[in-house]
N, C-alpha and C positions, 0 to 999 in steps of 0.2 A: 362624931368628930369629922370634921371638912379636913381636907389638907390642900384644898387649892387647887389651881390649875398645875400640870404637869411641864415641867421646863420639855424645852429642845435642848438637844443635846447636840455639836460637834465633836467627832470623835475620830481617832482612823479609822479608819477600815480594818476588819476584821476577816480572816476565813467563813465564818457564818455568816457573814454578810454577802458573800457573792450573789445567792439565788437573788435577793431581792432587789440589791441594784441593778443587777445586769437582767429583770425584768423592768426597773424604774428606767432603765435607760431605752430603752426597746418603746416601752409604752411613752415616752416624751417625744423619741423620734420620732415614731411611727404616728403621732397625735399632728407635728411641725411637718407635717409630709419629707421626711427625711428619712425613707427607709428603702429608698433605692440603691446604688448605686455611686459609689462616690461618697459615703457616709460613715461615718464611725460605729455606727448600727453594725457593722458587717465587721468589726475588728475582732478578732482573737480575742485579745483583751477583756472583752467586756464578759465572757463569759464566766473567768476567774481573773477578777481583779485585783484581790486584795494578796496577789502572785506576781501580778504586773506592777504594783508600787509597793514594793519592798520597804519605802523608808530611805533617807538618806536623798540623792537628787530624782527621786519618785516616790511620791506621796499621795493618798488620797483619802477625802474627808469622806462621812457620811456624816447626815444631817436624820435625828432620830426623836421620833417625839411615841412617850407611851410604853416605848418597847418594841417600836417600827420603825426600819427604816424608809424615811420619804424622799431622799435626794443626796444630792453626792454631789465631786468635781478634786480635783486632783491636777498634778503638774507633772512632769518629766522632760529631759532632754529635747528639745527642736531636732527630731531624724533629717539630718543631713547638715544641719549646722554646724559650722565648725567649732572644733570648741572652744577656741580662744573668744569666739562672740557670748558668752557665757549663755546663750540664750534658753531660756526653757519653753517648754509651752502649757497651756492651759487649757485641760483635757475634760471631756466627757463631764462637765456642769450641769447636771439635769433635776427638775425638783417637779414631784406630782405635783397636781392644781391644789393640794389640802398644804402644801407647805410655802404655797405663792404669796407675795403679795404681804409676807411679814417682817420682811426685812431678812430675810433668810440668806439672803441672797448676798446682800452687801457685807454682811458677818463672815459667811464663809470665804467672800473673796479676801477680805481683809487677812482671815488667818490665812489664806492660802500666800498672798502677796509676803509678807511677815516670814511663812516658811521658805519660800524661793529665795527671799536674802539669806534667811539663817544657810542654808543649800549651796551660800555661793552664787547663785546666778544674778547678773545685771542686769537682762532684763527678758519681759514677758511677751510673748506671741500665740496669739488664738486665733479661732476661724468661728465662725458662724453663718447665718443667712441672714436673707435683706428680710425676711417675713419672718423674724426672729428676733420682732421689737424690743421687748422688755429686754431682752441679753443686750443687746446694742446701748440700749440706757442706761444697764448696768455697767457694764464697762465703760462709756465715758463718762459717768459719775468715781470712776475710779480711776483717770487720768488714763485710757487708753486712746490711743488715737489710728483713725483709718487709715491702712497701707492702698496702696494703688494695686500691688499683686500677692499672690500665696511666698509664700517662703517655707525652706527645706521641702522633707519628701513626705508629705502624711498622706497620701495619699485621698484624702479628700478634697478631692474635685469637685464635688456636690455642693459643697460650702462656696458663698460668691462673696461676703464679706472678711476681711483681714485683717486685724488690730494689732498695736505693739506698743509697750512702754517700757521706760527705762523702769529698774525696783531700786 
């Protein structure tokens, strides 16, 4: 008896899921040469994340196929933003090479998009790099557009590209 190809699954994030995103995010950085200095590679965060998005205005997905997780990306507050800008940001997106390139990407932004309204927030701000093609496509295939400078306080510096849209 077949039963087919196995779905992908979005799901939140769990406690047993730390180890494996916060090495999926390690080995994506460190792949985009983003593992110096100025990078989210180096955040707290990433080491227990499913700690850092509790749910509510911090969330984050993981993308799971098999019974593995391959990729993530998640939202929370813009640090330093005021909050009447209701702004959130758009945090640690990262997916091995086996979850590229399937549409993975456009799904998970969508639910993410979807939960940052149901959250309350109006609108979205992320950072990337210029050598960080495919992210840059995916985000203005989803209505983001290029800021001129960084906004709030994330502390990465390392990141030279800015996005923002209204949700």
């Amino acid at each position: 008896m077949t039963t087919g190809p196995r779905p992908w699954i979005l799901r939140p994030i769990r406690r047993a899921d730390d180890d494996a995103i916060a090495r999926t995010i390690r080995a994506v950085m460190t792949e985009f040469d983003c593992a110096g200095a100025g990078f989210a590679i180096h955040d707290a965060e990433v080491a227990a994340m499913s700690a850092s998005y509790p749910g509510g205005g911090a969330r984050y997905y993981v993308v799971e196929h098999d019974g593995v997780v391959l990729g993530g990306g998640g939202f929370a507050p813009l640090a330093g933003a005021p909050p009447a800008a209701a702004t959130c940001e758009l945090r640690k997106m990262y997916f091995r090479p086996e979850a590229r390139g399937l549409g993975l990407g456009h799904a998970l932004l969508a639910l993410l998009l979807d939960e940052m309204r149901a959250a309350g927030f109006r609108r979205c701000y992320l950072e990337t790099t210029s050598w960080m093609l495919a992210a840059q496509h995916l985000y203005a295939a989803h209505g983001f557009a290029p800021l001129a400078a960084a906004e709030g306080c994330t502390g990465h510096h390392g990141c030279d590209r800015h996005y923002a849209r209204l949700l």
